[in-house]
C-alpha positions, 0 to 999 in steps of 0.5 A: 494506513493499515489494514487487517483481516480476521483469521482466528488471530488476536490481530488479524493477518495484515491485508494491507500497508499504504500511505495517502497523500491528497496534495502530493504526486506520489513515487516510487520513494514513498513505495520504497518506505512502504517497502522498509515498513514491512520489513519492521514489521515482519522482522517484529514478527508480523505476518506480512505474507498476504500485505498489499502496499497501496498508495492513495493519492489525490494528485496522481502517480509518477509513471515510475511508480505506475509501471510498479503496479504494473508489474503487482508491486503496489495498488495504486489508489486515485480519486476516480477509483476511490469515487467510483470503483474499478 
């Protein structure tokens, strides 16, 4: 999932990078392909300077990777919060 914002470029910078699973447990395994699609990205020459990883899940987290949203590295994303907000 990609996610663009209008600033006066033909592409738009990158807001964001996540993937969605709706079966699966999400980890810090799929943080770290978000991780290394940035990186090809930006080596691309993609402005990656104001990218969230987000990860969206209908399963859940594993507390691996909710102790990395803790610390701002990803935006965890689950069905309460996709339903009804924050």
């Amino acid at each position: 999932m990609v996610v663009r914002g209008a600033v006066g470029q033909d592409n738009g910078v990158l807001l964001s990078l996540g993937e969605a699973k709706w079966d699966q447990v999400m980890g810090v395994g799929h943080l770290d392909r978000l991780r290394h699609v940035e990186s090809l990205l930006a080596g691309r020459g993609t402005d990656t300077s104001a990218v969230r990883l987000t990860c969206y899940s209908g399963a859940g987290f594993t507390d691996d990777l909710r102790a990395a949203e803790a610390k701002g590295e990803v935006v965890l994303v689950d069905l309460e919060r996709l339903y009804g907000g924050e």
